[in-house]
C-alpha positions in Angstrom: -8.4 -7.4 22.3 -5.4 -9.8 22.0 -3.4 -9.9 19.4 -4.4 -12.8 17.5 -8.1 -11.3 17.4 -6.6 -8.4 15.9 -4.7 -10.3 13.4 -8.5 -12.5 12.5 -10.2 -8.9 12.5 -8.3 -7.2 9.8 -8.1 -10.7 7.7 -11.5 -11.3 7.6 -12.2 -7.3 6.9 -10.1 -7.9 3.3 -11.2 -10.8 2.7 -14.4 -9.7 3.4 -14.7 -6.8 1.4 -13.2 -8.6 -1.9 -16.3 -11.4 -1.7 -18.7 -9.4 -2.0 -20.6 -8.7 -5.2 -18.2 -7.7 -8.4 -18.5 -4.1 -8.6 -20.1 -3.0 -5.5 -18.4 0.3 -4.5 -18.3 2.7 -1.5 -17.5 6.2 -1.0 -16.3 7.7 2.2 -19.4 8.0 5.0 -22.2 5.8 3.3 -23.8 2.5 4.3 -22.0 -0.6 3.8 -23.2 -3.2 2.3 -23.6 -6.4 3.9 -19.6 -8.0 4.1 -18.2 -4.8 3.4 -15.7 -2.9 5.6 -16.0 0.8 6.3 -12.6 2.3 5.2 -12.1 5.4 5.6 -11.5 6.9 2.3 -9.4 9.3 0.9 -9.3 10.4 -2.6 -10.7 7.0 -3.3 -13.2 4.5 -3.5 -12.9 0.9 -3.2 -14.5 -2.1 -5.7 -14.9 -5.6 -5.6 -13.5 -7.2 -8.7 -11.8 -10.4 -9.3 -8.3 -10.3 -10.7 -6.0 -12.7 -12.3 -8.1 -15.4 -11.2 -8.4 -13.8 -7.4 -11.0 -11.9 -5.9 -9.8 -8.8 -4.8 -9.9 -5.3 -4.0 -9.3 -2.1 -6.1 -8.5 1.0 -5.3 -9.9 4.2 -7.8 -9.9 7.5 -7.9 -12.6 9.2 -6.2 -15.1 11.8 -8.0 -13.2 14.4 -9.2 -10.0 13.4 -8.4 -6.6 14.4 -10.7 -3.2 15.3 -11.2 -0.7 14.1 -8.9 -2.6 12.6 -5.8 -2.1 9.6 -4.2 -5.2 7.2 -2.2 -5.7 5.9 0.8 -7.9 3.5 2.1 -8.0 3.2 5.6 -8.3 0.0 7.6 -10.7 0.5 10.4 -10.6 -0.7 13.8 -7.1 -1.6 15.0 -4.2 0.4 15.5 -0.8 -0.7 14.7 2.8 0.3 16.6 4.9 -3.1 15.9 4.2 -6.1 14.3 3.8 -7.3 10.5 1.9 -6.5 7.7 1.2 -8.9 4.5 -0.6 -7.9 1.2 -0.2 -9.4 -2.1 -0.7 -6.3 -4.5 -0.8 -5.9 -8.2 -0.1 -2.5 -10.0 0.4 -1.3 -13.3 0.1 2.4 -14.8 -3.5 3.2 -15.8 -4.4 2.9 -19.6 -3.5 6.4 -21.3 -1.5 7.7 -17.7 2.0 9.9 -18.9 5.0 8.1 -19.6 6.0 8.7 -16.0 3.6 6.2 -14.4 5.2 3.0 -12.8 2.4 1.5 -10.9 2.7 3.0 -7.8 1.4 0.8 -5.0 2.0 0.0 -1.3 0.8 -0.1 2.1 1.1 2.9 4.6 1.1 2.3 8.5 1.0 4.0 11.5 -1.3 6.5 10.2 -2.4 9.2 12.5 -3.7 13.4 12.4 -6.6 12.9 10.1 -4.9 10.4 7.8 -2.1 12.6 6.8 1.0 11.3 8.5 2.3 7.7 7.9 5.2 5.8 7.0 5.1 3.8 3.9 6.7 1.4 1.5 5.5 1.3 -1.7 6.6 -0.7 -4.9 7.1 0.8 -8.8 6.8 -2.7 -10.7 7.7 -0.6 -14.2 11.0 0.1 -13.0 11.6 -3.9 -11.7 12.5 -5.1 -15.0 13.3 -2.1 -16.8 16.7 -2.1 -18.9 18.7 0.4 -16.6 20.1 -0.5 -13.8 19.9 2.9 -12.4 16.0 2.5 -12.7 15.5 -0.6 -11.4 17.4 0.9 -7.9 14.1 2.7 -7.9 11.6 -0.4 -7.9 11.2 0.1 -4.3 10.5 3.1 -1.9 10.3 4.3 1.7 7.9 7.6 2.4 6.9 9.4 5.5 4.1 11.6 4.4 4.2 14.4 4.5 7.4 15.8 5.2 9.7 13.4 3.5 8.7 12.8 0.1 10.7 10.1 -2.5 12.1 13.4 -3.9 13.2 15.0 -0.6 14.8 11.2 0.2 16.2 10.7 -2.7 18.0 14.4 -3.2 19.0 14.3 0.4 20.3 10.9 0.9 20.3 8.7 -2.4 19.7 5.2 -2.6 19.5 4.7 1.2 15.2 4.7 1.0 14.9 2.8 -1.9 16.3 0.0 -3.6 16.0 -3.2 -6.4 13.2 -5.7 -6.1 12.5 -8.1 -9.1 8.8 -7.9 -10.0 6.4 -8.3 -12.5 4.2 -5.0 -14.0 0.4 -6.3 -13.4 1.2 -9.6 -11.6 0.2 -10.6 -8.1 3.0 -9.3 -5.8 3.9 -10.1 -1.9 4.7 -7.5 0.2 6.0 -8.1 4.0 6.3 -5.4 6.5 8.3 -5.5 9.3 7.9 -2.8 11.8 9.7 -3.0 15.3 10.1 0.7 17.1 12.3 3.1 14.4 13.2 0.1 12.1 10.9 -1.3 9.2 11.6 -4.3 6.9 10.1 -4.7 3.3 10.7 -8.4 2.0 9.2 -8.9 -1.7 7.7 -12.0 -2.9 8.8 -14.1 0.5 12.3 -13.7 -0.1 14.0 -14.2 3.7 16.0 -11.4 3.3 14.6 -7.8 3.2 15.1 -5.7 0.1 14.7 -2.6 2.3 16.3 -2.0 5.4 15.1 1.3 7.0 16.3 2.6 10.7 14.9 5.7 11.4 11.7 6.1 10.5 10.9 9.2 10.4 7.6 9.7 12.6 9.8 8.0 15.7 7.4 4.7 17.7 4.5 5.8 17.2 1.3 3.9 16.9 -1.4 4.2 13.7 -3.6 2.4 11.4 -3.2 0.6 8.4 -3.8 1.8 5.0 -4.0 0.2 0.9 -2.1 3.0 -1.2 -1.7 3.9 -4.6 -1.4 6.5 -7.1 -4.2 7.5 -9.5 -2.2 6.6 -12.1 -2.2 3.2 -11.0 -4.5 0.1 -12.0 -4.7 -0.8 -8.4 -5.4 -4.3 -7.1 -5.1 -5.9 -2.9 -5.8 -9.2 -1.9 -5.3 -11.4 1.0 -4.3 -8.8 3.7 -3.2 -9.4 7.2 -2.0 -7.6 10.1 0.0 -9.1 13.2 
């Protein structure tokens, strides 16, 4: 399959997904619905919704799900190395989530062994605008799951995986991803230059799939993805 198929494949599977029917919803292994994508899931389920005027999808929790877990729904169907991802996302901490919820929500790529190793940038949209600078250096993050954790990053080699990104809690946002062998780019909300520059990623070149992230703490919202 060239390239360009790949990149109409995954566009249409989004775009797919988010026009169908408000509030369909699919667990991991059942029957799709007519215009609906098999993801694989993981802690999760996925919902057509429209939000802030866009139809979309959203990520939740999936039955039984809690504490401190993050989800993943898995693109299907095309496997990624280099190239570049787009997503506009929207996050915001879940109505009655702790005081330590910032919205958590990204794209992981290059997923591989069962869905438990991938690199990943993610986005904390609290911390954007919040009124320490200290915080805001945290509004954006580089992962590679599962050995190198924000904490493990950040104790080890501080500020070098994460850095400022102005952005708005709730509001549409654009992610770009960059990937080209160890190095990965993360531009936010089409700026030309990258807010994070990362040079070793830590799974080496490898190749995976594509993934929607979040936390459960996090209202979760994707529209509009597309992978080159």
């Amino acid at each position: 399959m060239s390239d360009m198929n790949k990149t109409f494949m995954v566009a249409v599977a989004i775009t797919a997904l988010a026009a169908s029917a408000p509030g369909a919803s699919q667990s991991k292994g059942s029957d799709a619905p007519a215009g609906m994508t098999n993801f694989d899931l993981v802690r999760a389920k996925v919902e057509n919704t429209t939000y802030r005027g866009r139809k979309a999808v959203k990520v939740v929790p999936g039955d039984g799900v809690e504490g401190d877990k993050d989800m993943l729904a898995v693109l299907p169907g095309i496997t990624f190395g280099d190239g570049t991802i787009e997503v506009d996302v929207a996050g915001a901490p879940c109505p009655g989530c702790s005081e330590g919820a910032r919205g958590f929500i990204g794209v992981a790529f290059r997923v591989q062994d069962g869905n438990e190793r991938y690199e990943m940038f993610y986005v904390r949209p609290v911390n954007a605008r919040y009124d320490d600078q200290l915080i805001r250096n945290h509004a954006t993050q580089y992962v590679s799951a599962p050995t190198f954790t924000w904490r493990r990053l950040r104790e080890e080699t501080p500020g070098v995986y994460e850095s400022y990104a102005d952005m708005e809690t709730g509001a549409w946002t654009h992610l770009k991803i960059v990937v080209s062998g160890k190095t990965a780019l993360l531009h936010v909300n089409g700026a030309d230059q990258p807010c994070l520059i990362v040079k070793d990623l830590k799974l080496g070149e490898t190749r995976g799939r594509v993934a929607l992230w979040a936390h459960i703490s996090t209202d979760a919202y994707f529209s509009g993805l597309t992978v080159r």
